[in-house]
DOVEX-165924 format. One line per field, with one value per residue (C-alpha): x, y, z; residue number from 1. Coordinates in nm, 2 decimals, padded with zeros to 4 digits. Each point is the difference from the previous one (the first is absolute). Layout:
N
px <- [X  ...]
py <- [Y  ...]
pz <- [Z  ...]
drenmar <- [NUM  ...]
//
This chain:
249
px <- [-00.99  00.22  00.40  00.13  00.37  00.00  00.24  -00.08  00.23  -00.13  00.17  -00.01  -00.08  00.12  -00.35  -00.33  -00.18  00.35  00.01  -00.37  00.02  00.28  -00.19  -00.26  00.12  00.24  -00.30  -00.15  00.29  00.25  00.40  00.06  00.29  -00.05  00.18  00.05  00.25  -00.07  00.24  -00.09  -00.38  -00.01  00.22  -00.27  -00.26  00.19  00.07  -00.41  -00.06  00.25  00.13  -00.21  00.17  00.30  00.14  00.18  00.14  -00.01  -00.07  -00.24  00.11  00.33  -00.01  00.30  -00.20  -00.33  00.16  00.18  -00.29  -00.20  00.26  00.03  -00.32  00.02  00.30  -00.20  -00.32  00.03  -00.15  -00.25  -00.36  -00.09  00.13  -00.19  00.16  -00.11  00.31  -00.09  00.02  -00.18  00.29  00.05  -00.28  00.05  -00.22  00.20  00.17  00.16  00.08  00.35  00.10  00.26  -00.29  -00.30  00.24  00.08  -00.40  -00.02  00.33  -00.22  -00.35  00.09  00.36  -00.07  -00.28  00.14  00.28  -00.18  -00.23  00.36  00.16  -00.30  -00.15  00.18  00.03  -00.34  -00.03  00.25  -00.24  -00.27  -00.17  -00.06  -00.12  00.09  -00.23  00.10  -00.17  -00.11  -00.21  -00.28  00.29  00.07  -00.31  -00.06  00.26  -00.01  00.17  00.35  00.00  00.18  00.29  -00.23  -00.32  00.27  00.17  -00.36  -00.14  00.34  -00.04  -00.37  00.14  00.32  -00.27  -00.20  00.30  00.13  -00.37  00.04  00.34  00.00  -00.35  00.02  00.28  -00.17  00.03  -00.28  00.06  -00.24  00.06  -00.24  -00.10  -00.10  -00.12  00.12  00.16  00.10  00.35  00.29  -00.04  -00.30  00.10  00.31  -00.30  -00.20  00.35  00.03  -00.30  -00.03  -00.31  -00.39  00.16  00.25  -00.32  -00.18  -00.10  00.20  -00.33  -00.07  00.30  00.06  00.17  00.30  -00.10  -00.24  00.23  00.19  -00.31  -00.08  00.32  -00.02  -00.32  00.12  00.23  -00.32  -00.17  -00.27  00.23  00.06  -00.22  00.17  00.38  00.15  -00.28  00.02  -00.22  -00.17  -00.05  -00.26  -00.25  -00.16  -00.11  00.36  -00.01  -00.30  00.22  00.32  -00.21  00.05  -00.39]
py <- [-01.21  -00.21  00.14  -00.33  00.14  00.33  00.13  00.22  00.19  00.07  00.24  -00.04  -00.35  -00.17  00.03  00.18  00.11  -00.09  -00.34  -00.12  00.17  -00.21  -00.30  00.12  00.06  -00.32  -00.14  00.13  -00.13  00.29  -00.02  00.23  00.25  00.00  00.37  00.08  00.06  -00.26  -00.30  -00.27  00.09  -00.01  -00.28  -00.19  00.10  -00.10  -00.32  -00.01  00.09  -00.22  00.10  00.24  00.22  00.19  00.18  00.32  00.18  00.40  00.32  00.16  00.32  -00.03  00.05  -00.21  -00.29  00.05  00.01  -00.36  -00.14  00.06  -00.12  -00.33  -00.09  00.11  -00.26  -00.28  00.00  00.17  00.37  00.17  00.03  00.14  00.24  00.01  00.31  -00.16  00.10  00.27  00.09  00.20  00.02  00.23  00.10  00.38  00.33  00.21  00.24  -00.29  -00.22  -00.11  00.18  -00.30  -00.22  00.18  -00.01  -00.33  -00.10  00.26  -00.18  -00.37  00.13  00.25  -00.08  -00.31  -00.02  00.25  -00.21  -00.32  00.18  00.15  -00.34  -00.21  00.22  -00.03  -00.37  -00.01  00.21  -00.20  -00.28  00.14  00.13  -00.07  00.11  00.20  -00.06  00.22  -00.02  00.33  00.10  00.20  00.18  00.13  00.24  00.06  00.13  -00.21  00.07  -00.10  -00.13  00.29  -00.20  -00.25  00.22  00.18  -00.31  -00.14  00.33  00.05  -00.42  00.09  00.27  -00.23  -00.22  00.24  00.13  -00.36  -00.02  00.31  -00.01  -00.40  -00.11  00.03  -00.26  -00.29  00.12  -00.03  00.19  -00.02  00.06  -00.28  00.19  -00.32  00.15  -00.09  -00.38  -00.24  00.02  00.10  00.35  -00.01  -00.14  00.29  00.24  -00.12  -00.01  00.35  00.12  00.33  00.08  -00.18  -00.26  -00.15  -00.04  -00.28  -00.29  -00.27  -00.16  00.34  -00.08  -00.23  -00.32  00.08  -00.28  00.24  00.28  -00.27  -00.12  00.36  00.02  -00.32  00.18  00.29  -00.20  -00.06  00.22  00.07  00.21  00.25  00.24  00.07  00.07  00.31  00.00  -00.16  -00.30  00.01  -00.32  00.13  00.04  -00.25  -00.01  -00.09  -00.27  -00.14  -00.02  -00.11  -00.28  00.03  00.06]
pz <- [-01.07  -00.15  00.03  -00.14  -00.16  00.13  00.28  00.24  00.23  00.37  00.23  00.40  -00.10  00.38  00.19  -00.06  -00.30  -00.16  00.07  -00.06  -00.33  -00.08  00.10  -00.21  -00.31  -00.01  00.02  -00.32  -00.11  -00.02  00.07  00.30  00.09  00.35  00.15  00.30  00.29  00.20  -00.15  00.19  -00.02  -00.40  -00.02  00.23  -00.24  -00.28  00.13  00.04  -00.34  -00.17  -00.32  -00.15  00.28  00.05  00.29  -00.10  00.35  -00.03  00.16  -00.24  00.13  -00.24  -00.33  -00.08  00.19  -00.15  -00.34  00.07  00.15  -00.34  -00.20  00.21  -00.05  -00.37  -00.03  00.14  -00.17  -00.30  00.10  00.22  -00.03  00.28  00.29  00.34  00.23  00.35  00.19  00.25  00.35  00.28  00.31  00.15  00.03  00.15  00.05  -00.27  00.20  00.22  -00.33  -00.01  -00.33  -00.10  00.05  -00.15  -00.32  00.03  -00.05  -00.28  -00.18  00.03  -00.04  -00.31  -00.08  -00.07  -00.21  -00.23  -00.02  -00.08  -00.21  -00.20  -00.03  -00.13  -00.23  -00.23  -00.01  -00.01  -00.33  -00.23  00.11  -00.14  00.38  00.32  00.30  00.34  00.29  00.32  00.37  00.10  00.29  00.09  00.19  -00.35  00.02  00.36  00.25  00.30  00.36  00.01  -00.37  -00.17  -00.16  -00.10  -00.13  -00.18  -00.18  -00.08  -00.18  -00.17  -00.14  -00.11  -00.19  -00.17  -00.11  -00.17  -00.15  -00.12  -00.17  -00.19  -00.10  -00.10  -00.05  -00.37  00.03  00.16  00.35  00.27  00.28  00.30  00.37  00.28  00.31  00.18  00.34  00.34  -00.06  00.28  -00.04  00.25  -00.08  00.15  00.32  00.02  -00.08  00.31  00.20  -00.08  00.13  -00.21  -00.20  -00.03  -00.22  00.26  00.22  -00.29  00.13  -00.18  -00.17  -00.17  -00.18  -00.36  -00.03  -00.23  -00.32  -00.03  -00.21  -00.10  -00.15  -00.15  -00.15  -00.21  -00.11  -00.05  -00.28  -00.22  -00.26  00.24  00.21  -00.32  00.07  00.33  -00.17  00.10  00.31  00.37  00.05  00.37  00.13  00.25  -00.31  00.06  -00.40  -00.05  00.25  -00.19  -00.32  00.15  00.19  00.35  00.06]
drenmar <- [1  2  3  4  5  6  7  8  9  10  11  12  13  14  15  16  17  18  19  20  21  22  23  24  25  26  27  28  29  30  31  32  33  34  35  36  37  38  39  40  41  42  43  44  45  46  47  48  49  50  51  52  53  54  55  56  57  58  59  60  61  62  63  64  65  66  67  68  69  70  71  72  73  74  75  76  77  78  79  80  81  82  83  84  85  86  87  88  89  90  91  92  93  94  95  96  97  98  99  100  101  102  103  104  105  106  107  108  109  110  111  112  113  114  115  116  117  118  119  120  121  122  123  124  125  126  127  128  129  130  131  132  133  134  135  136  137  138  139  140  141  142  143  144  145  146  147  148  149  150  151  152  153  154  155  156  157  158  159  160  161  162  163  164  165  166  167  168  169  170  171  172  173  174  175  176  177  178  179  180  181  182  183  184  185  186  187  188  189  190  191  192  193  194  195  196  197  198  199  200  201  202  203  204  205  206  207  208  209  210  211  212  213  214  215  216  217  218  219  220  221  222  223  224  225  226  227  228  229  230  231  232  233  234  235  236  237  238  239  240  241  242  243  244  245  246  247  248  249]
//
C-alpha cells in the first residue's frame, strides 16, 4: 500500500500499537502526526522517523486539545487523510463496585471521549478533501464483559457503535469508517493486565500474545480498497482469513 502524500494522524502514538503504526505507515511513505501524551516519547519517535513526522503533545481527552492537534498537523502537511483512534487505557483495573468513580470516568473520557472528539474534528477536513478514512482500535472487550473490565468493555462497545454511526451518517461523503479488534497484543497493557491478576486473560502466557507491527500492519491495509467491504464493521484480527489478506501468514 502505497501512502506516498497522504497524512495520517495517530493517537497514543508514544509506545505500542501506536508507535509501530507510525513506523509503518512512514514507511509507505506517509507524513505522520504523531499524538500522544508522552512528550519526550513522540518526540523520540519523531526524531526516528525524520521529517515525514511531527510530534503534536495532547490529552485526547480535551476537546480543545484534540481540535489543535488536528489542525497542527493540517498546517504542516497540507490536510489529513487518515485518523487512527489508538489512544486508550485499561488502569485501574477494578471489580465495579470497588471502581474509583473519578477514575472509571477518566478511562471513559480517553477510551470514548476521545474518539468522538477526533472523529468531530477530522471529519470534516476530511470531506472538503474529497474523503478519508477513520480507523479506531476496538477490542473483543467491546462484545464480551470481562471480570474487572467494566470501564473498559463499556468504552469499547460504545467505540464500535461511533464507528457504525460515522459509516451511516458520512459514508456517502467519502468516509470509511472501520473499527480493528486486533486480539491480545504485546504491549504494556498487557503486562498491567497480568500485574493485575483479575480475570482468564491476565493469566496468558506472554507467547499467546501478537507482536504489535502486526495491527499496525492491518491498519495500512485497512487503507486499501480491499478493506471496503468491512466499512462501518469491526475487522478481527484473530480471523485468520484476514491475516491471510493482510500478510502476516
Amino acid at each position: 500500500m502505497d501512502m506516498s502524500g497522504k497524512t495520517v494522524l495517530i493517537t497514543g502514538a508514544s509506545r505500542g500499537i501506536g508507535a509501530e503504526t507510525a513506523r509503518v505507515f512512514a514507511k509507505a511513505g506517509a507524513n505522520v502526526a504523531l499524538v500522544a501524551r508522552g512528550q519526550k516519547e513522540i518526540a523520540d519517535l519523531a526524531g526516528e522517523i525524520g521529517e515525514k513526522a511531527i510530534a503534536i503533545p495532547c490529552n485526547v481527552a480535551s476537546s480543545r486539545e484534540v481540535a489543535a492537534a488536528i489542525d497542527a498537523a493540517v498546517e504542516t502537511f497540507g490536510g489529513l487523510d487518515v485518523l487512527i483512534n489508538n489512544a486508550g487505557v485499561i488502569e485501574p483495573i477494578s471489580r465495579l463496585s470497588h471502581a474509583d468513580v473519578d477514575a472509571w470516568g477518566d478511562v471513559i473520557d480517553i477510551n470514548l471521549k476521545g474518539v468522538f472528539f477526533g472523529m468531530h474534528a477530522a471529519v470534516p477536513v476530511m470531506k472538503a478533501r474529497g474523503g478519508g478514512s477513520v480507523l479506531t482500535i476496538s477490542s473483543g472487550a467491546a462484545h464480551g464483559p470481562v471480570e474487572a473490565w467494566s470501564h473498559y468493555c463499556a468504552s469499547k462497545a460504545a467505540v464500535n457503535m461511533l464507528t457504525r454511526c460515522l459509516d451511516k451518517e458520512e459514508a456517502a461523503h467519502g468516509i470509511r469508517a472501520i473499527g480493528l479488534s486486533p486480539g491480545t497484543v504485546a504491549t504494556q497493557m498487557q503486562r498491567e493486565i497480568k500485574t493485575s491478576g483479575i480475570n482468564p486473560v491476565s493469566q496468558l502466557d506472554w507467547s499467546d500474545h501478537i507482536p504489535a507491527d502486526w495491527p499496525a500492519k492491518a491498519l495500512l491495509w485497512m487503507c486499501s480498497p480491499e478493506a471496503d467491504e468491512w466499512c462501518g464493521q469491526e475487522i478481527s484480527l484473530r480471523d485468520e482469513k484476514i491475516r491471510a489478506q493482510v500478510g502476516l501468514i
